[in-house]
HTML snippet that shows the backbone in 3Dmol.js (N, CA, C, O; Angstrom):
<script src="https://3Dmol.org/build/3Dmol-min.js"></script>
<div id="view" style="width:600px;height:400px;position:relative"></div>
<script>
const pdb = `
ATOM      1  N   UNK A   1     -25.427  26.111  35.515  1.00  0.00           N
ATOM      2  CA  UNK A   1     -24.525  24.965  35.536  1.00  0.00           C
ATOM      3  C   UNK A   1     -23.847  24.853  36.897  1.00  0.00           C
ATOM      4  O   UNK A   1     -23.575  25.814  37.617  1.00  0.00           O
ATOM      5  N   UNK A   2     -23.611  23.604  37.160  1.00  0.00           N
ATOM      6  CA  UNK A   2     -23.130  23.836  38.498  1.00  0.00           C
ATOM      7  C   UNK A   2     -21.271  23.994  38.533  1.00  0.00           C
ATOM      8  O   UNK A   2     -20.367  23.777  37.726  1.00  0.00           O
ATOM      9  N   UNK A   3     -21.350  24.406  39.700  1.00  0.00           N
ATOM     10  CA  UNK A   3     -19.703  24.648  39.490  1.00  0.00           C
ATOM     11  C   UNK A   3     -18.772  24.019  40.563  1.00  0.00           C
ATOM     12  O   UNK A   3     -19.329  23.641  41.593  1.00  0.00           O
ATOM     13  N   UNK A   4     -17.291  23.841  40.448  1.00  0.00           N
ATOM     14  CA  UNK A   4     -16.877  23.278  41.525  1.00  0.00           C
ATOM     15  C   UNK A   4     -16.825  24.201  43.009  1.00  0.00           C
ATOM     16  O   UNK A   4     -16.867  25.424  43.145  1.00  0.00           O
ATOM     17  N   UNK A   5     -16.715  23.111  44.057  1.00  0.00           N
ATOM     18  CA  UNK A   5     -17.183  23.944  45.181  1.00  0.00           C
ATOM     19  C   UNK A   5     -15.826  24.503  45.717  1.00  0.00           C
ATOM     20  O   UNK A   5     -15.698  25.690  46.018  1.00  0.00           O
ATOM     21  N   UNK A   6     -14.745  23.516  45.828  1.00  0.00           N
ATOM     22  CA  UNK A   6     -13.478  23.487  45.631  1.00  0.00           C
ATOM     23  C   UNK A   6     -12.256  23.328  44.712  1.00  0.00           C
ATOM     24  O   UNK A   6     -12.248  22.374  43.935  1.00  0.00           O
ATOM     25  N   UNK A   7     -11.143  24.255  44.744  1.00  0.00           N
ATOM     26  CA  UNK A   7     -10.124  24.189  43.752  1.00  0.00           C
ATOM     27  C   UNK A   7      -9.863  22.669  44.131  1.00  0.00           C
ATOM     28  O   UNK A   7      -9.956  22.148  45.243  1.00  0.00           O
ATOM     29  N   UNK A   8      -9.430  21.960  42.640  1.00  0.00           N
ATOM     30  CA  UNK A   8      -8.910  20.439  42.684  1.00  0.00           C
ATOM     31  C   UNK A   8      -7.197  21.017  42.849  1.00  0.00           C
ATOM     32  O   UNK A   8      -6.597  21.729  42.044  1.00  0.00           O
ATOM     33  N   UNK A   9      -6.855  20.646  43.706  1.00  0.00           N
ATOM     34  CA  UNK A   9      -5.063  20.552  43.670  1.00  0.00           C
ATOM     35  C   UNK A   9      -4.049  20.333  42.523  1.00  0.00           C
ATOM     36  O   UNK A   9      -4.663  19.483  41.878  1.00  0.00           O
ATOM     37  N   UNK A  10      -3.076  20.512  41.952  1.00  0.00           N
ATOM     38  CA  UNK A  10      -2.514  20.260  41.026  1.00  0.00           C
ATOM     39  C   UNK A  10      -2.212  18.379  41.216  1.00  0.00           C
ATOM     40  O   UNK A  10      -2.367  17.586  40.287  1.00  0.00           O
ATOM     41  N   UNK A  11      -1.762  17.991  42.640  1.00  0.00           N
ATOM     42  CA  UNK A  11      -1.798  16.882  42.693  1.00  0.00           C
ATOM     43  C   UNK A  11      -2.509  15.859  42.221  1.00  0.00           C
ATOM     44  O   UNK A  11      -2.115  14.742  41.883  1.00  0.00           O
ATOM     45  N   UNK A  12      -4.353  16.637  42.220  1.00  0.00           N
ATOM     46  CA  UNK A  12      -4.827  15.138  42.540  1.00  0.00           C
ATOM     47  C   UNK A  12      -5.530  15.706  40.958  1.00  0.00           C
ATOM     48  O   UNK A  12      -6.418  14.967  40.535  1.00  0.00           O
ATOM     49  N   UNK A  13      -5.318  16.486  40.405  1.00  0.00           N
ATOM     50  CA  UNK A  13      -5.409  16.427  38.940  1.00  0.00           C
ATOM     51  C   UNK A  13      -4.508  16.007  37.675  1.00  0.00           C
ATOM     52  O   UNK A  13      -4.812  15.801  36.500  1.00  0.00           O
ATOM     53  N   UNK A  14      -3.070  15.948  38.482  1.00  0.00           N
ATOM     54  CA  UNK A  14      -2.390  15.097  38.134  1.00  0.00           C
ATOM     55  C   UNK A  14      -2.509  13.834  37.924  1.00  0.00           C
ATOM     56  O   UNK A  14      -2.377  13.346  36.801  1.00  0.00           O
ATOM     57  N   UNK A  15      -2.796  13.099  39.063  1.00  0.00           N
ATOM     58  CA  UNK A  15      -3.101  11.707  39.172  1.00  0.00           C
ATOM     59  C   UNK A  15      -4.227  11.189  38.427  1.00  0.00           C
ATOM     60  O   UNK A  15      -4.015  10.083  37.929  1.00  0.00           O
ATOM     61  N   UNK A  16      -5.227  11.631  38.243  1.00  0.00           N
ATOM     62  CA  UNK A  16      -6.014  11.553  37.366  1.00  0.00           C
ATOM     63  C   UNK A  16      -5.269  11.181  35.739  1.00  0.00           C
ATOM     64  O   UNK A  16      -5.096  10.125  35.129  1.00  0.00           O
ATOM     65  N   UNK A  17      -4.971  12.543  35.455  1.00  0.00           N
ATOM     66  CA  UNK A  17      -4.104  12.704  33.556  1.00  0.00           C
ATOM     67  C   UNK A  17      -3.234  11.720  34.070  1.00  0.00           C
ATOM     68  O   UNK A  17      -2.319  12.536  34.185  1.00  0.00           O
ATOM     69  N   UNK A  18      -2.567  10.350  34.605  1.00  0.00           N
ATOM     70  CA  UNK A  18      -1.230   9.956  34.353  1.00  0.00           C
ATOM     71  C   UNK A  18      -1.768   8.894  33.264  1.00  0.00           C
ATOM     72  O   UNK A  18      -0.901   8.673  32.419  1.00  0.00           O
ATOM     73  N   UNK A  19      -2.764   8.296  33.090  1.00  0.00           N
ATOM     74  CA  UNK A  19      -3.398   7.111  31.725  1.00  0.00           C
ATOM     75  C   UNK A  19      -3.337   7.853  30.826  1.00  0.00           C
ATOM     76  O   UNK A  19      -3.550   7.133  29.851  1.00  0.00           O
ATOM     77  N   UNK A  20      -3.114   9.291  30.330  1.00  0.00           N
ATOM     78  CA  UNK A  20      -3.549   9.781  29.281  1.00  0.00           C
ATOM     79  C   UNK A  20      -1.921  10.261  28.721  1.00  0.00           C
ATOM     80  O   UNK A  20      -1.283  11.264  29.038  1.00  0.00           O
ATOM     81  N   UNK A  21      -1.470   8.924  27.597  1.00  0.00           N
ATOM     82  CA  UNK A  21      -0.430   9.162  26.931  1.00  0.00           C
ATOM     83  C   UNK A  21      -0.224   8.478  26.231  1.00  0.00           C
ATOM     84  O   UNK A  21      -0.874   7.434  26.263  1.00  0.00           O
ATOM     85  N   UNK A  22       0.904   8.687  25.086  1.00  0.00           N
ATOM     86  CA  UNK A  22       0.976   8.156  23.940  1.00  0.00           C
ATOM     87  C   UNK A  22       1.561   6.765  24.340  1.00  0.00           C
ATOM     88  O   UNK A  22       1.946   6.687  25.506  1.00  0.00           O
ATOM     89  N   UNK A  23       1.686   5.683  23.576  1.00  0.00           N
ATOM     90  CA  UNK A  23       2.298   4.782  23.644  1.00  0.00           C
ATOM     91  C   UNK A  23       2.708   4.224  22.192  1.00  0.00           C
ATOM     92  O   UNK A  23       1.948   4.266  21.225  1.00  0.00           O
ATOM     93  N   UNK A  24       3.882   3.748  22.171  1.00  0.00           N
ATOM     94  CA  UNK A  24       4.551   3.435  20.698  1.00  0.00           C
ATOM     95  C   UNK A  24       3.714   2.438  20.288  1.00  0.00           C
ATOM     96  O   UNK A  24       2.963   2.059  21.186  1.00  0.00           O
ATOM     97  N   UNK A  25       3.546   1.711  18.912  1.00  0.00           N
ATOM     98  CA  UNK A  25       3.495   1.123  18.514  1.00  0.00           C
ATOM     99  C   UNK A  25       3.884  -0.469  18.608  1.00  0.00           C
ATOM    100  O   UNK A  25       5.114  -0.452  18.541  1.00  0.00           O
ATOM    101  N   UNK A  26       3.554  -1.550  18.704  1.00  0.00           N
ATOM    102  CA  UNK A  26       4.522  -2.693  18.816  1.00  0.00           C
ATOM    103  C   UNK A  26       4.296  -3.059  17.578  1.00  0.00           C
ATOM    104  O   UNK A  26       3.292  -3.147  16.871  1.00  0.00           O
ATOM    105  N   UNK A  27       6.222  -3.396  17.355  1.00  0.00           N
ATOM    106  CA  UNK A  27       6.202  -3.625  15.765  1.00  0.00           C
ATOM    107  C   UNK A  27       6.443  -5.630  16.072  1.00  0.00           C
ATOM    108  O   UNK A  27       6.518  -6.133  17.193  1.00  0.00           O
ATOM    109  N   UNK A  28       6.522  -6.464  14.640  1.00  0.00           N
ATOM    110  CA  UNK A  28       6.798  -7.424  14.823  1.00  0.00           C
ATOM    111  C   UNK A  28       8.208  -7.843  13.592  1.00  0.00           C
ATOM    112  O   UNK A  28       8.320  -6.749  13.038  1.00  0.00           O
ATOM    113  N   UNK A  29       8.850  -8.406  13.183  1.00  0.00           N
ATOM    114  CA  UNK A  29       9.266  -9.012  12.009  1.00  0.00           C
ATOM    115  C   UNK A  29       9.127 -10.135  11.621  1.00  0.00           C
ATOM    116  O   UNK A  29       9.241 -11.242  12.147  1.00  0.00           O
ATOM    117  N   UNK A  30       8.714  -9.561  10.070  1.00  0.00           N
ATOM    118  CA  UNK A  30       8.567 -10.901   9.434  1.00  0.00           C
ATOM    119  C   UNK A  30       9.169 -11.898   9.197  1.00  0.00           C
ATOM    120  O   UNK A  30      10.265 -11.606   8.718  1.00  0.00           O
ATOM    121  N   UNK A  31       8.978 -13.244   9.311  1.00  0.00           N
ATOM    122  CA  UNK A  31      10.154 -14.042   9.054  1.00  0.00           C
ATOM    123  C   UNK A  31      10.520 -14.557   7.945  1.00  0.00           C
ATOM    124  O   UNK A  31      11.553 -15.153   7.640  1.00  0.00           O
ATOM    125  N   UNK A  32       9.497 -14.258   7.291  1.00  0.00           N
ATOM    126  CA  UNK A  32       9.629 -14.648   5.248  1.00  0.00           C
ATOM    127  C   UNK A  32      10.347 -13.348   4.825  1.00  0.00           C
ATOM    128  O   UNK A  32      11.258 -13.696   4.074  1.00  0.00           O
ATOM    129  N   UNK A  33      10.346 -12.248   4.944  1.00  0.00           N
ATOM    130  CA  UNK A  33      10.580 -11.137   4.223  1.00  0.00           C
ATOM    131  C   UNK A  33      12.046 -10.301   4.882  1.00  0.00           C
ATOM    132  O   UNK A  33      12.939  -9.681   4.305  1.00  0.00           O
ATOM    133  N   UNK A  34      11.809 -10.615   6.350  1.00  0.00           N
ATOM    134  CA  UNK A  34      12.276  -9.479   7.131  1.00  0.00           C
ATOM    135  C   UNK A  34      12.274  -8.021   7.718  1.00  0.00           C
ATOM    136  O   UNK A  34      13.056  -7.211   8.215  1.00  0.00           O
ATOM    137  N   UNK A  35      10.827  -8.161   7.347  1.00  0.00           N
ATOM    138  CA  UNK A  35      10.291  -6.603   7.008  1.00  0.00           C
ATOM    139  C   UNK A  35       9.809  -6.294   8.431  1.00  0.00           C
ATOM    140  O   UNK A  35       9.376  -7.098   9.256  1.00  0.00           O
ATOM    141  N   UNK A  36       9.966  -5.012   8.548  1.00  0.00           N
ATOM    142  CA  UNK A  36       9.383  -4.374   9.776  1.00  0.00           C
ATOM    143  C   UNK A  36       7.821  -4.158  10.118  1.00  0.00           C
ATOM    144  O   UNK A  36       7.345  -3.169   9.559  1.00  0.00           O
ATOM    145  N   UNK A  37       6.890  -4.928  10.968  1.00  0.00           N
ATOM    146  CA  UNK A  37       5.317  -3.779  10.595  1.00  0.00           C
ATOM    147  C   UNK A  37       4.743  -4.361  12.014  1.00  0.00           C
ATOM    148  O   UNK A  37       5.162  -5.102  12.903  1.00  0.00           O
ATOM    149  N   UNK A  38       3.520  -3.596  11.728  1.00  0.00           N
ATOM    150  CA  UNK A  38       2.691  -3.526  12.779  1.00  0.00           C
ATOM    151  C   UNK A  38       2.354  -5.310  13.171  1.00  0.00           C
ATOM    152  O   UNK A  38       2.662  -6.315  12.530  1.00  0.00           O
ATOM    153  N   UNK A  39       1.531  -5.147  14.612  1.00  0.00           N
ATOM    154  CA  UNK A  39       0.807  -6.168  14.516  1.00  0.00           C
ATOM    155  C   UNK A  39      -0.561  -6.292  14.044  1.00  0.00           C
ATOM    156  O   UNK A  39      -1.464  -5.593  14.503  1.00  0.00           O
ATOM    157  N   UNK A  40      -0.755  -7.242  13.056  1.00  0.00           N
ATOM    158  CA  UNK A  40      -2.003  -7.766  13.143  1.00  0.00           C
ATOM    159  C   UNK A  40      -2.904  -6.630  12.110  1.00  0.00           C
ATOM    160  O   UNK A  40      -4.065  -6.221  12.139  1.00  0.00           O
ATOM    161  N   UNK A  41      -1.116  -6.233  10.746  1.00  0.00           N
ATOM    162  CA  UNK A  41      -1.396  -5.016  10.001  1.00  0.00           C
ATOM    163  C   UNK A  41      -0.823  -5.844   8.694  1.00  0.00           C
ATOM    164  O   UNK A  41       0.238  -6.467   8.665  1.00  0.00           O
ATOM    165  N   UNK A  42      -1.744  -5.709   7.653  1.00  0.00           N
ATOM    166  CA  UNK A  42      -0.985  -6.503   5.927  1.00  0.00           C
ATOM    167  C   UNK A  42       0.317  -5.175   5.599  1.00  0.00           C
ATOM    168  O   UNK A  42       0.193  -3.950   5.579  1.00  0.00           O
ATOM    169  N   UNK A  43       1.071  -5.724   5.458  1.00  0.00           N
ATOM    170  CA  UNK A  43       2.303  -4.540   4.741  1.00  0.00           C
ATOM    171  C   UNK A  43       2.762  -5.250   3.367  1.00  0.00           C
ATOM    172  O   UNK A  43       2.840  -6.454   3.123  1.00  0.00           O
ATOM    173  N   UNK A  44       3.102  -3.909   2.376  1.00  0.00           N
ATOM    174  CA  UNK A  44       3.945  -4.407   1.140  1.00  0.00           C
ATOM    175  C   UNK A  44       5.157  -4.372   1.270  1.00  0.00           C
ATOM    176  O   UNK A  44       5.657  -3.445   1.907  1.00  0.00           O
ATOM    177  N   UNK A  45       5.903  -5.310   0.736  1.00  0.00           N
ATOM    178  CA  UNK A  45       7.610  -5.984  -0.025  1.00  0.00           C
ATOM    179  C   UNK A  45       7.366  -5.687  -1.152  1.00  0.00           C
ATOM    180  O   UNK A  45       6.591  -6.388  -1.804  1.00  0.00           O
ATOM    181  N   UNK A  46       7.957  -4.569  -1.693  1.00  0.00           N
ATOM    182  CA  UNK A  46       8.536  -4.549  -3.436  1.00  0.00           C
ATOM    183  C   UNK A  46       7.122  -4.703  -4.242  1.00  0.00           C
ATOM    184  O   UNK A  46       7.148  -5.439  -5.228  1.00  0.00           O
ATOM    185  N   UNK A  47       5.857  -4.048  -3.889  1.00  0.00           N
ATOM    186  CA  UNK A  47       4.574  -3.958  -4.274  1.00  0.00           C
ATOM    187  C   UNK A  47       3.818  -5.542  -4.138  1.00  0.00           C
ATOM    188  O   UNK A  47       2.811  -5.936  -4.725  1.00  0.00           O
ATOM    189  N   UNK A  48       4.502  -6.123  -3.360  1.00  0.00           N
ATOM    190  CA  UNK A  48       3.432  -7.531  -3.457  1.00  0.00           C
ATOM    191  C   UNK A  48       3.195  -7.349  -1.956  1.00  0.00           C
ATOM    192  O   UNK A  48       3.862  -6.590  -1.253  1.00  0.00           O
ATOM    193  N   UNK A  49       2.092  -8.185  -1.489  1.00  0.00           N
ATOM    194  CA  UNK A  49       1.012  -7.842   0.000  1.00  0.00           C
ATOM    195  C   UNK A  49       1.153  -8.673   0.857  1.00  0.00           C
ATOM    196  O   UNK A  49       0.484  -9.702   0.759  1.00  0.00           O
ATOM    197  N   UNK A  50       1.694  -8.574   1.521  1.00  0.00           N
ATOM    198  CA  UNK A  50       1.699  -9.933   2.894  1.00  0.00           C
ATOM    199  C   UNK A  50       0.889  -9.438   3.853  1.00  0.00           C
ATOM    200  O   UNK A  50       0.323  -8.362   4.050  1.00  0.00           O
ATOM    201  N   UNK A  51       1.005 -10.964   4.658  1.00  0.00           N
ATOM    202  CA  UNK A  51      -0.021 -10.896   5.918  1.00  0.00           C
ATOM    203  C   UNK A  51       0.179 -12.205   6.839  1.00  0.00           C
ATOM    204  O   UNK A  51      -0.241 -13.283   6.418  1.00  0.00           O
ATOM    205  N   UNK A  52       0.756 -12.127   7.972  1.00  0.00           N
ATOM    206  CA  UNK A  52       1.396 -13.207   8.680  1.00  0.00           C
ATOM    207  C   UNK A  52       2.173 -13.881   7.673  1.00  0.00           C
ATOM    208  O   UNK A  52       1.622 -14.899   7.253  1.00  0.00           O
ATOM    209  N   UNK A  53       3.520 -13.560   7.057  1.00  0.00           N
ATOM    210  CA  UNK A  53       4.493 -13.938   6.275  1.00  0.00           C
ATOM    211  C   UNK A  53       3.358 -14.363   5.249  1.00  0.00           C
ATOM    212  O   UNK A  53       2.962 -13.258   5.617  1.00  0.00           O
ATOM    213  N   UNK A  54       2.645 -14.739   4.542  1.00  0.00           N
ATOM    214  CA  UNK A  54       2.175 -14.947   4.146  1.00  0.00           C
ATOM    215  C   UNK A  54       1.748 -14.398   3.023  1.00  0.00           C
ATOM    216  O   UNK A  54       0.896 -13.537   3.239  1.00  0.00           O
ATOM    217  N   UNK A  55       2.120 -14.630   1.402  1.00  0.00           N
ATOM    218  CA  UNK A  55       1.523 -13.686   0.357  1.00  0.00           C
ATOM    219  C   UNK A  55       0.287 -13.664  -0.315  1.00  0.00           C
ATOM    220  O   UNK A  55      -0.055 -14.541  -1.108  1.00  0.00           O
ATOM    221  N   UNK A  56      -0.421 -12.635   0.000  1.00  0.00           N
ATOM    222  CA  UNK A  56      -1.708 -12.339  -0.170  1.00  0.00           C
ATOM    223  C   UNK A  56      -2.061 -11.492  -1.538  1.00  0.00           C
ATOM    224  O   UNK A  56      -3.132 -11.652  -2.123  1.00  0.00           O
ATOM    225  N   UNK A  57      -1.171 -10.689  -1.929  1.00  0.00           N
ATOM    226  CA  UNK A  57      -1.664 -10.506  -3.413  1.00  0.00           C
ATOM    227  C   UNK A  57      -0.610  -9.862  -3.951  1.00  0.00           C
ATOM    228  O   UNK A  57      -0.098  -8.869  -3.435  1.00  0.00           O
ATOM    229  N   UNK A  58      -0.043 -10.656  -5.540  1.00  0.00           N
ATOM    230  CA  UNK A  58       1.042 -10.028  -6.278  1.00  0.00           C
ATOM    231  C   UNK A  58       1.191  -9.098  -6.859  1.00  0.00           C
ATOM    232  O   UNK A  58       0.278  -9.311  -7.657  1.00  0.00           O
ATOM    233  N   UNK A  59       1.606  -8.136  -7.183  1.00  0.00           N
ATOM    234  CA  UNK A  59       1.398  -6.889  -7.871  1.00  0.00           C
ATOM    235  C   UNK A  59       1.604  -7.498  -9.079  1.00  0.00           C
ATOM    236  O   UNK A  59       1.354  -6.657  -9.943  1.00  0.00           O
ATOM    237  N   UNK A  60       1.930  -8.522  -9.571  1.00  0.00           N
ATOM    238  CA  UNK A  60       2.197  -8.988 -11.081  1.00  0.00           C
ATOM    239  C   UNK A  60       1.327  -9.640 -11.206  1.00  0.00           C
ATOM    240  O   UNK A  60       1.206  -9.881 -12.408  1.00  0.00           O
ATOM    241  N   UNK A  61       0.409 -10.221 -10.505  1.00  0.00           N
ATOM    242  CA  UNK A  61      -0.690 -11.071 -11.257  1.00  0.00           C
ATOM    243  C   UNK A  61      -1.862 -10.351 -11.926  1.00  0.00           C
ATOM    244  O   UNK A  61      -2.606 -10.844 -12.774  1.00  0.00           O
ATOM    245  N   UNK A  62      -1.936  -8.784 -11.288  1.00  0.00           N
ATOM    246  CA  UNK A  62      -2.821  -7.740 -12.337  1.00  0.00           C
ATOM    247  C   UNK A  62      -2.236  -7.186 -13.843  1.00  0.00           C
ATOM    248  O   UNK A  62      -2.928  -6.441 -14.537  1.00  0.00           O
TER     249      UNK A  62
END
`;
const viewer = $3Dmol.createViewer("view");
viewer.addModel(pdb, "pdb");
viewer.setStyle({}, {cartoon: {color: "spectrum"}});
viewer.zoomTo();
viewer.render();
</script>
């Protein structure tokens, strides 16, 4: 296998790893509910299903 010819510097192996990190989440709120969630993610209110404010399935209609 081949190997390096030279030590990489802490510097420029640094610079490399600086893209490699977490980043939060972006949340949105709903404006029918008020509820906290992801983007472009269905979340439940009180067991019924939304999706862009929007209700998508009741837990009472089963």
């Amino acid at each position: 296998m081949a190997h390096p010819k030279r030590k990489i510097s802490r510097t420029r192996r640094d610079k490399r790893r600086t893209h490699k990190k977490l980043t939060s989440p972006q949340l949105a709120t709903c404006p029918t509910t008020g509820e906290v969630h992801r983007y472009h993610r269905a979340y439940y209110v009180d067991g019924a299903l939304y999706y862009k404010g929007k209700l998508v399935h009741d837990a009472e209609i089963d």
